[in-house]
One Martini backbone bead per residue (centre of mass of N, CA, C, O) as a GRO file, in nm:
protein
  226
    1UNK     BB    1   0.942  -0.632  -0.754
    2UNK     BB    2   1.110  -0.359  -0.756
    3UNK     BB    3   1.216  -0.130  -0.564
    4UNK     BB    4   1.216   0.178  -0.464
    5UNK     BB    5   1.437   0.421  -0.543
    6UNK     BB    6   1.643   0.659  -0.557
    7UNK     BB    7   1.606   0.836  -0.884
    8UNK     BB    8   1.383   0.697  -0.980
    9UNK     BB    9   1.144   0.741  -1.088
   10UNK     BB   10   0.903   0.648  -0.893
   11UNK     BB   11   1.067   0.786  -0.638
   12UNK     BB   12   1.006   1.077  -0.761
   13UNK     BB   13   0.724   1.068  -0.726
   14UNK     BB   14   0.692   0.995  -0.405
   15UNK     BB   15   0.815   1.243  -0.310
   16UNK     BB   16   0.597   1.420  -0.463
   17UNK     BB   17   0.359   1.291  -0.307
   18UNK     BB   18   0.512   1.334   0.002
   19UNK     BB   19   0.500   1.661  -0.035
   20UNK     BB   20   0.177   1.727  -0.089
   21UNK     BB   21   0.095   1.607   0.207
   22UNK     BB   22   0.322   1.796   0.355
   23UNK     BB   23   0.114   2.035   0.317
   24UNK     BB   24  -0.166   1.917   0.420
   25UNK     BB   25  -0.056   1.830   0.751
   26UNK     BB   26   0.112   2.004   0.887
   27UNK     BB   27   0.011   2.110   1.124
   28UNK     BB   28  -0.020   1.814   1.284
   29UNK     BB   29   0.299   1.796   1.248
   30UNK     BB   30   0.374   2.059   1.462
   31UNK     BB   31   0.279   1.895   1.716
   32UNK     BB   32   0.430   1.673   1.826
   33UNK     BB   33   0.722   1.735   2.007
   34UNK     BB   34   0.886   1.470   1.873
   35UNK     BB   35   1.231   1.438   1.741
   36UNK     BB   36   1.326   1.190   1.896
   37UNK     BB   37   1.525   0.875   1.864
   38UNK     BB   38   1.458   0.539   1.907
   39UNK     BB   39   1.530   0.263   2.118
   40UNK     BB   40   1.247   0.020   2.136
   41UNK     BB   41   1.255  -0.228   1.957
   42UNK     BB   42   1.500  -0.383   1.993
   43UNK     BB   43   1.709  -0.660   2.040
   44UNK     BB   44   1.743  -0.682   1.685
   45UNK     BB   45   1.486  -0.609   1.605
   46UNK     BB   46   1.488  -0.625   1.187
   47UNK     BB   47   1.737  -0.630   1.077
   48UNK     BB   48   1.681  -0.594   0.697
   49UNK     BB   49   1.406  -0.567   0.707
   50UNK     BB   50   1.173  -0.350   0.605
   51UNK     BB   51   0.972  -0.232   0.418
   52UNK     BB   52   0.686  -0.163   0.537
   53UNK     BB   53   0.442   0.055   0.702
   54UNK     BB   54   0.184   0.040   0.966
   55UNK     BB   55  -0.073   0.198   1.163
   56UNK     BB   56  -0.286   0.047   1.411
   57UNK     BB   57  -0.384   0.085   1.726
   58UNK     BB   58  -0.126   0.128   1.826
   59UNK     BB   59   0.028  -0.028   1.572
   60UNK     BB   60   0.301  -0.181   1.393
   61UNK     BB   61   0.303  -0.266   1.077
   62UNK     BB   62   0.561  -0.530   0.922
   63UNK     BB   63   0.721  -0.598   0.618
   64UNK     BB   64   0.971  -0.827   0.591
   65UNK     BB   65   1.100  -0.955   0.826
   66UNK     BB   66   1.378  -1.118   0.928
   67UNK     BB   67   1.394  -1.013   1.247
   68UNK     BB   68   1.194  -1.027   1.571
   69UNK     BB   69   1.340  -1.021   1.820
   70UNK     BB   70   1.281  -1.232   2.019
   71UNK     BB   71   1.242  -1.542   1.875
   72UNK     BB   72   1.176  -1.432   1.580
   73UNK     BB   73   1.157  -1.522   1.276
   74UNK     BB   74   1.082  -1.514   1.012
   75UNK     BB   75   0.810  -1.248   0.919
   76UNK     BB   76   0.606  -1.101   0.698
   77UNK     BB   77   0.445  -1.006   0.997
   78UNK     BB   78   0.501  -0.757   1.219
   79UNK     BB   79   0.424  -0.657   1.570
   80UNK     BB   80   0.423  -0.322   1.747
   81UNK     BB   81   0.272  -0.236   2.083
   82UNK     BB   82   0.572  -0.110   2.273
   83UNK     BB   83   0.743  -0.372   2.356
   84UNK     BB   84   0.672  -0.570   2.146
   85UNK     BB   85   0.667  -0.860   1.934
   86UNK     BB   86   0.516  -0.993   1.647
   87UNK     BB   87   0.257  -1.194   1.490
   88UNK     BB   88   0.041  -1.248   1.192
   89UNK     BB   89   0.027  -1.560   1.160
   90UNK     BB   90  -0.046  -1.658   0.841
   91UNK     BB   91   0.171  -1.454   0.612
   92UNK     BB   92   0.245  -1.645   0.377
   93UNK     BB   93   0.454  -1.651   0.054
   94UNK     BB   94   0.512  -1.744  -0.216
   95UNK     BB   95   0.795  -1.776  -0.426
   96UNK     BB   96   0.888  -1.454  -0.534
   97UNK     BB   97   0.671  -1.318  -0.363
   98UNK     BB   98   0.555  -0.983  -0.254
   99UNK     BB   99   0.587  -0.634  -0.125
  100UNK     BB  100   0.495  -0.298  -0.236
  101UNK     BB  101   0.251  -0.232   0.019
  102UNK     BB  102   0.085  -0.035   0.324
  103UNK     BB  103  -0.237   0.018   0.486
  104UNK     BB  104  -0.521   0.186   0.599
  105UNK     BB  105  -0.884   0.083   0.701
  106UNK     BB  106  -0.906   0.179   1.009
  107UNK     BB  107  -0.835  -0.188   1.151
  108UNK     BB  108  -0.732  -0.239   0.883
  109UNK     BB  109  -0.460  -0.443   0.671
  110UNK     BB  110  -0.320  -0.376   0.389
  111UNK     BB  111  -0.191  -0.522   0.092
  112UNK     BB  112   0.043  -0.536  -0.185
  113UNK     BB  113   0.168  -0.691  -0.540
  114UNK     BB  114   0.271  -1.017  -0.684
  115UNK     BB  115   0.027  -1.186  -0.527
  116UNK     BB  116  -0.206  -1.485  -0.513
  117UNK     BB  117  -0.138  -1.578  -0.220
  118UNK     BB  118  -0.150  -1.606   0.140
  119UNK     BB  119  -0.203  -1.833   0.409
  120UNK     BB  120  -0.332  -1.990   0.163
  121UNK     BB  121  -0.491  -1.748   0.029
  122UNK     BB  122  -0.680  -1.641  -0.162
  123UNK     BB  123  -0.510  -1.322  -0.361
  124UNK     BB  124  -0.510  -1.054  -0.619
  125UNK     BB  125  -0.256  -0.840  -0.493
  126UNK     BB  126  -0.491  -0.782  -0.268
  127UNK     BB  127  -0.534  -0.793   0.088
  128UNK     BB  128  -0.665  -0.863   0.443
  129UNK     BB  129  -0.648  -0.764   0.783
  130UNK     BB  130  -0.855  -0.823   1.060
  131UNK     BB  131  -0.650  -0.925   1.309
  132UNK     BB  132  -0.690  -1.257   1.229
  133UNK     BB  133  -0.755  -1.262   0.881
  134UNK     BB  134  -0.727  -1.349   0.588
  135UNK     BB  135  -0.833  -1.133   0.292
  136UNK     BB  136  -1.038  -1.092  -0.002
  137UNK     BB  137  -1.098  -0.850  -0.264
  138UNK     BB  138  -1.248  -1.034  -0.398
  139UNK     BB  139  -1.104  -1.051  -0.734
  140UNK     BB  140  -0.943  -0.825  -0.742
  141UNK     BB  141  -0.666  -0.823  -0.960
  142UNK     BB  142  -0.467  -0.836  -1.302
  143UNK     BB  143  -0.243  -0.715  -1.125
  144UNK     BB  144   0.001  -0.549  -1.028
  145UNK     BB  145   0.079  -0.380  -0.722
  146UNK     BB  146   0.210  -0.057  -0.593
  147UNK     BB  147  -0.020   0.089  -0.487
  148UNK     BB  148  -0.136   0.254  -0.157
  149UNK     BB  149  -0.444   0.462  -0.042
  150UNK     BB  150  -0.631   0.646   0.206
  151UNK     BB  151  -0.960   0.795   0.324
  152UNK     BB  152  -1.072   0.611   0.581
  153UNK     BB  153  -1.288   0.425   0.348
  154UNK     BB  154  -1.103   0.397   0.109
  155UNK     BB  155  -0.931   0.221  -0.160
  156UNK     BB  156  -0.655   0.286  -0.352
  157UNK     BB  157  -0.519   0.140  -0.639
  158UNK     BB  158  -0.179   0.081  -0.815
  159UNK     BB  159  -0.071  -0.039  -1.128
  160UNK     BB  160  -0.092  -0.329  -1.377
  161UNK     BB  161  -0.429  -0.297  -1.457
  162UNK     BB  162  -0.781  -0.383  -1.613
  163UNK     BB  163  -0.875  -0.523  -1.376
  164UNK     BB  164  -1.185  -0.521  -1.070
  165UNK     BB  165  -1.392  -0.763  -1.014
  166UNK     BB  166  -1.484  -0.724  -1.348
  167UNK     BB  167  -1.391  -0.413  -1.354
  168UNK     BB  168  -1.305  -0.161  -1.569
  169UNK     BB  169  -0.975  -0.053  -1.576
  170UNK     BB  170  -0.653   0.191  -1.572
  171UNK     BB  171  -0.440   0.128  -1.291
  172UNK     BB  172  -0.694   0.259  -1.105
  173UNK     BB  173  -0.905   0.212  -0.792
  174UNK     BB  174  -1.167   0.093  -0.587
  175UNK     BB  175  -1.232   0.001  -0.236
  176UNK     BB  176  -1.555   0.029  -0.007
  177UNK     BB  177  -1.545  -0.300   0.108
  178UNK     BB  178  -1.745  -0.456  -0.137
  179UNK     BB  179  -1.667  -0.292  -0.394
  180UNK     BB  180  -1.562  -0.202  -0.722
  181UNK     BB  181  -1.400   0.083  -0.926
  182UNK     BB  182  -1.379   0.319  -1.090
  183UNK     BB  183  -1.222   0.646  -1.189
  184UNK     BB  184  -1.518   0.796  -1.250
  185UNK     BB  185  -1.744   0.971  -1.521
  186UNK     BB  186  -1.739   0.745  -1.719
  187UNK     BB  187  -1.594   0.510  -1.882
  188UNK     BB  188  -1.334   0.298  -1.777
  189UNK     BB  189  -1.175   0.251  -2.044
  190UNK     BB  190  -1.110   0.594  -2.037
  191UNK     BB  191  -0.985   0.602  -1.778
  192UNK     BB  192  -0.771   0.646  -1.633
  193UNK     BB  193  -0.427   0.525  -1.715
  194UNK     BB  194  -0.149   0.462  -1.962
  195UNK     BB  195   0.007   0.350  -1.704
  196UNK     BB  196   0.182   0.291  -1.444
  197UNK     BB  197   0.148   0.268  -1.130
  198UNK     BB  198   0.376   0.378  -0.808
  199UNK     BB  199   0.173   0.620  -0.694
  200UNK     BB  200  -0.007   0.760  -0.376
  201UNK     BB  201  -0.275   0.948  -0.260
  202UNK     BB  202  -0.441   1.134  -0.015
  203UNK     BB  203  -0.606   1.509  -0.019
  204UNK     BB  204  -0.876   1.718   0.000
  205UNK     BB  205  -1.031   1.492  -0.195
  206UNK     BB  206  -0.801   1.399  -0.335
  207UNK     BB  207  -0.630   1.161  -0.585
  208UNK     BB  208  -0.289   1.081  -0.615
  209UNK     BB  209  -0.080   1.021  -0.875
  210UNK     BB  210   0.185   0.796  -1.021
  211UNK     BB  211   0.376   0.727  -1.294
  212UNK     BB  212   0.423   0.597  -1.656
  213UNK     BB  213   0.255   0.822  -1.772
  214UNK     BB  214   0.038   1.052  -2.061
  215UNK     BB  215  -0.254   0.981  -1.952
  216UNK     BB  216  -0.562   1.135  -1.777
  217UNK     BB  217  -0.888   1.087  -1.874
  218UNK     BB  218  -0.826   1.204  -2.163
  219UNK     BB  219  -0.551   1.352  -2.059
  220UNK     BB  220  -0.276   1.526  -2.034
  221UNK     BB  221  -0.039   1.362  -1.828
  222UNK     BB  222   0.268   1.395  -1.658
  223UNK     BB  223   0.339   1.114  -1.402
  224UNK     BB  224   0.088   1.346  -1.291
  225UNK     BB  225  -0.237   1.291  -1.128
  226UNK     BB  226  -0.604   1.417  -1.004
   0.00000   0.00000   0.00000
């Protein structure tokens, strides 16, 4: 699936909602104190490659890197612990298969995409690694994912698909750690959005939606709803 770009609706729509969180971070944003560019990720870097990244454990992980510091040929993801470079074991994807985005839940990190299996590991277009090895999200869900936020405890999942885990929802699901759910307070197949999620947020106990819809939850949503 293509990558977000500035101007498309998708890169709209994100930065719609990358507006809204640093609305809601903004205190501790500025205490950072820190605005100045750093060159430590060391030479050549990771080429062209570095689609996603997040922080876990104070290591920096990012996906799709082309190569990554001395000696690391390509690796679907690499990890930065402050000094070098390294690899997450066997990250390999079937051929034509991508990362659409990348979470953190703890000490976890999530990847979602267009893929159905990693590392060997079947696994329904979102994975979590564990620190050791890839693992699967139960039966994941029956389509593409473009996007994942989470809330520190759960998972939240955002693409174009109709089941998760056997859990019937409308493009955006729920995993919190154990089993899947719709985002619902009444059935699942009239809840969730009527088109394609593109990206997600979480802040102030609300989870922001974004993407190609016009109801959300059998109310009028134009792009975006909460």
């Amino acid at each position: 699936m293509p990558r977000r770009r500035p101007g498309t609706l998708s890169g709209i729509l994100s930065a719609t909602l990358l507006l809204l969180i640093s609305l809601i971070v903004r205190p501790a944003l500025a205490q950072s104190g820190d605005e100045n560019w750093s060159g430590i990720f060391g030479e050549p870097g990771m080429g062209t490659g570095g689609r996603e990244g997040v922080v876990v454990g104070g290591e920096l992980f990012v996906s799709d890197a082309t190569y990554v510091g001395a000696g690391l040929d390509r690796a679907q993801f690499a990890v930065w612990n402050g000094t070098g470079w390294r690899t997450t074991g066997d990250g390999a994807l079937p051929n034509g298969e991508g990362i659409n985005d990348m979470a953190a839940v703890g000490t976890d990190v999530y990847i979602a995409g267009n893929f159905t299996s990693i590392g060997g590991v079947d696994a329904s277009y979102v994975a979590r690694w564990d620190g050791t090895t890839w693992q699967a999200l139960g039966a994941g869900v029956n389509g593409s994912v473009n996007a994942l936020a989470s809330d520190g405890q759960n998972l939240y999942v955002g693409g174009t698909f109709t089941d998760a885990g056997g859990v019937a929802v409308r493009n955006v699901a729920r995993w919190d750690g154990a089993a899947w759910s719709a985002l619902t307070n009444g059935p699942a197949s009239s809840e969730g959005v009527n088109g394609p999620v593109s990206a997600l947020a979480v802040g102030n106990s609300r989870v922001y939606v974004g993407g190609g819809f016009t109801e959300a939850g059998q109310q009028a949503a134009t792009s975006v709803a909460s």
